[in-house]
C-alpha positions as CSV (number, residue, x, y, z in Angstrom):
1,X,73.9,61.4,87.6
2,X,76.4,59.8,85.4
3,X,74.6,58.8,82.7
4,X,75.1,63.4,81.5
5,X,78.8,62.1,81.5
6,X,77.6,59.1,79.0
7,X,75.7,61.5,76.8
8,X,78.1,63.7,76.7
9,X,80.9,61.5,75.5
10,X,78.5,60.1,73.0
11,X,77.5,64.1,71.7
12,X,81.1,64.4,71.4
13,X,82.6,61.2,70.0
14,X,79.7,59.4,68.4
15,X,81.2,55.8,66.6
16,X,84.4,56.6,69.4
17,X,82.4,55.0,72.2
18,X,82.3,51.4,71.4
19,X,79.9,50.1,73.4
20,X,78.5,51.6,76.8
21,X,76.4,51.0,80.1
22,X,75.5,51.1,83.7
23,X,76.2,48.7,86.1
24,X,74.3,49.0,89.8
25,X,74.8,52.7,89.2
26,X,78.1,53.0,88.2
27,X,78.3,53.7,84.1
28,X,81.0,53.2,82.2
29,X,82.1,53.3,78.3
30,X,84.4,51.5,75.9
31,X,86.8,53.2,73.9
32,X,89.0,52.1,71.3
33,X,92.7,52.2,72.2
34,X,94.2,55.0,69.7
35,X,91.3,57.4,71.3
36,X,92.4,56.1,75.0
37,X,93.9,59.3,75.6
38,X,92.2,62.1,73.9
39,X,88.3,61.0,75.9
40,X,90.3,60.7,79.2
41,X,91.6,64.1,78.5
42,X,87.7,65.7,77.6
43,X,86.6,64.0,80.7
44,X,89.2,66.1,82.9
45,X,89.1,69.4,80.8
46,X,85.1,70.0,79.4
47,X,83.4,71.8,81.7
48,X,80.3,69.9,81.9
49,X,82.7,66.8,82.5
50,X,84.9,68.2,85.1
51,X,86.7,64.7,86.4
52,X,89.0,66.0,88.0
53,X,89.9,63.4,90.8
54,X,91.6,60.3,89.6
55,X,90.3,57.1,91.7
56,X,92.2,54.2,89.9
57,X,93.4,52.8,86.8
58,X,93.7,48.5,86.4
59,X,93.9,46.0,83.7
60,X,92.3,42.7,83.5
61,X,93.5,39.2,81.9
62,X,91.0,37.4,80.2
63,X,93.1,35.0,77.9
64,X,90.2,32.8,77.3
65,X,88.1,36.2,75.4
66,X,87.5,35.8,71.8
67,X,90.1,37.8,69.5
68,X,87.4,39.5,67.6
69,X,85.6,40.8,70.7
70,X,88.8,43.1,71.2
71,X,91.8,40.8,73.0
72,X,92.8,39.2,76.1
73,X,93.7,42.6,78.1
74,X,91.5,45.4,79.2
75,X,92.9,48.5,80.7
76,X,90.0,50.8,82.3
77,X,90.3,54.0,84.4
78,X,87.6,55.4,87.3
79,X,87.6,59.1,87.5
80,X,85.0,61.5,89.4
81,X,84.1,64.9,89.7
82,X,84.3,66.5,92.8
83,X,81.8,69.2,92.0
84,X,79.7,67.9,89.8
85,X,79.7,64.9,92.1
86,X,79.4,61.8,89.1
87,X,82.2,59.2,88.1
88,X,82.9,57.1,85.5
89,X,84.6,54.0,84.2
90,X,86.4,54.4,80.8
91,X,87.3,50.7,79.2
92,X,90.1,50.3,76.6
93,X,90.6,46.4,74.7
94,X,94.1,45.7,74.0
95,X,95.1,43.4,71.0
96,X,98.8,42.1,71.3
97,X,100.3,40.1,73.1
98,X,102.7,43.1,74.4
99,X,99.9,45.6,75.5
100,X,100.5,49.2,74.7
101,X,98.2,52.1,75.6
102,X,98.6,56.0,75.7
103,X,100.0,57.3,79.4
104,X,97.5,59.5,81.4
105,X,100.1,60.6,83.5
106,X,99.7,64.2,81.9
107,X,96.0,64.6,82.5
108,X,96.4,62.8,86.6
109,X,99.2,63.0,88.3
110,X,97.9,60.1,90.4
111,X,97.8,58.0,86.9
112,X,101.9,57.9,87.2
113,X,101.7,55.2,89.8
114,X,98.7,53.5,89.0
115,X,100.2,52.7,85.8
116,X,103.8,52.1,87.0
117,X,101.6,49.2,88.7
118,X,99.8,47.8,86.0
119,X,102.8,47.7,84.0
120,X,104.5,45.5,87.1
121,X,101.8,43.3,87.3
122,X,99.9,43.2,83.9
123,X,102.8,43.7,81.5
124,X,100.8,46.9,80.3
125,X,102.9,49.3,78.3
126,X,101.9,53.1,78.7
127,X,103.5,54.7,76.1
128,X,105.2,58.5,77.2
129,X,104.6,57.5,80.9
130,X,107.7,59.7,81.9
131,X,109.5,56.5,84.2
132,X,108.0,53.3,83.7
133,X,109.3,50.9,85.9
134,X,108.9,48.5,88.3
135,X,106.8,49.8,91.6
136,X,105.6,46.6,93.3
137,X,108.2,43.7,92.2
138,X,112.3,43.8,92.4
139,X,114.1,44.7,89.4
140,X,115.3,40.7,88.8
141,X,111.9,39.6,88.7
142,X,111.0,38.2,85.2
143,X,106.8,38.2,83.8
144,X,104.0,40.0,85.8
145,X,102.3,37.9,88.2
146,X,98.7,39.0,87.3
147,X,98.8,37.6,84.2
148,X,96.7,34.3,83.9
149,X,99.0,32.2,82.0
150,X,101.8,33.1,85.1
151,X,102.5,29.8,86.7
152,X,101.7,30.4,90.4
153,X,104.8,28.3,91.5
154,X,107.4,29.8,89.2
155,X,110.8,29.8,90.8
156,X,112.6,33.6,90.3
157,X,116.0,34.9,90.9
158,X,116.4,35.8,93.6
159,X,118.9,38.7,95.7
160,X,121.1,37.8,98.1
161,X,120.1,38.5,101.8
162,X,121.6,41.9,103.1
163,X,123.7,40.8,105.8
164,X,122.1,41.1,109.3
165,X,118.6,39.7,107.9
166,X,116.7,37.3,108.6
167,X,118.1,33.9,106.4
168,X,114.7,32.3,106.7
169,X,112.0,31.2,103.5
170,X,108.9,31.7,103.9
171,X,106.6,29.8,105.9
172,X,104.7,27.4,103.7
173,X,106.6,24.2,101.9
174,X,105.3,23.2,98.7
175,X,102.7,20.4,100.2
176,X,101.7,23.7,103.0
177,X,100.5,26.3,100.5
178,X,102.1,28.9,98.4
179,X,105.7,28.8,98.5
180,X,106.3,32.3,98.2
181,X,108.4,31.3,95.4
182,X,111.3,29.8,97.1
183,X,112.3,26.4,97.1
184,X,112.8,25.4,100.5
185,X,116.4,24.0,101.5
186,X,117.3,20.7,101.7
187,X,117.7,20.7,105.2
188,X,114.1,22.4,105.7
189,X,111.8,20.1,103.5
190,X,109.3,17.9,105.3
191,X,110.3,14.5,106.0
C-alpha cells in the first residue's frame, strides 16, 4: 500500500529521492539533507499522502561507511497515515562530523522529543528545533553515548548526591560488567 507513497514522492521530486525501496513490506526513501524538510512536510500536507501520525525519528552511526556513499550518520523518520492506512521511512545521510539536519518539530509535534533524543544520544543537530537540549542525559555529561567511537567505559563528571540518597555506585566493578561509569571507591574494589 505504500509503494502510492513511493510513487508519489518520486511524481513529485524526481532526482530528490536518492535511492528508494521496500524492505519485508515497509518502503522507505533517501533524501538528500537540504530537501529533509520540505518531503517530510508533502508527506504530512498532500492529500494523497496524508501522514499525519508521527511514529519515530532515530539516527544511526556507521563510522566505518564509505565517505562517498553519503557519511557516517543517518537520520530517518517513520510516519503513517491514519486514514489512508500506509507508512513510510524517510532516510537522510549526514556528512560532517557535527551532524546538522532541518527540525520537523513544525510539521509533528511529537518530532520535538524525538529529536531532543537524538541530539542527546547521537550528537544530531536539528537546526530551528525550538529547545534543543538534553532529554535523556544530565546537563554535565560530555559526548553522546550512541555514538560508535564513545568509549563504553568513559569516566564523566559527575553531581553530587542530594543529601538523603542513596551514597551507593552501581552494582558491577570493572572485572563484573559495565561500570555504569563510576569508578568504584577504594574501599569497595574487589580484593
Amino acid at each position: 500500500m505504500a509503494k502510492i507513497l513511493l510513487q508519489r514522492l518520486q511524481e513529485t521530486f524526481g532526482d530528490a529521492i536518492v535511492e528508494c525501496g521496500s524492505c519485508q513490506g515497509d518502503e522507505w526513501a533517501r533524501v538528500p539533507r537540504d530537501r529533509w524538510h520540505e518531503i517530510a512536510k508533502f508527506l504530512h500536507d498532500d492529500a494523497r499522502c496524508q501522514c499525519d501520525y508521527f511514529v519515530d525519528l532515530s539516527a544511526v552511526d556507521d563510522p566505518e561507511r564509505p565517505s562517498a556513499d553519503g557519511g557516517r550518520f543517518e537520520v530517518y523518520l517513520i510516519v503513517y497515515s491514519i486514514t489512508k492506512k500506509h507508512r513510510i521511512r524517510l532516510k537522510t545521510r549526514l556528512t560532517d562530523e557535527s551532524p546538522k539536519v532541518a527540525t520537523l518539530s513544525d510539521v509533528w509535534k511529537g518530532a520535538n522529543w524525538a529529536e531532543r533524543e537524538c541530539w542527546d544520544m547521537f550528537g544530531v543537530e536539528f537546526q530551528g528545533h525550538p529547545d534543543l537540549r538534553r532529554i535523556l542525559m544530565y546537563e554535565e555529561f560530555e559526548g553522546h553515548p550512541l555514538r560508535k567511537d564513545y568509549p563504553a567505559n568513559r569516566t564523566q563528571p559527575l553531581m553530587p548526591y542530594r543529601e538523603g540518597t542513596h551514597d551507593k555506585l552501581g552494582p558491577f566493578f570493572q572485572d563484573e560488567g559495565m561500570p555504569l561509569n563510576r569508578s568504584p571507591r577504594e574501599d569497595e574494589r574487589p580484593s
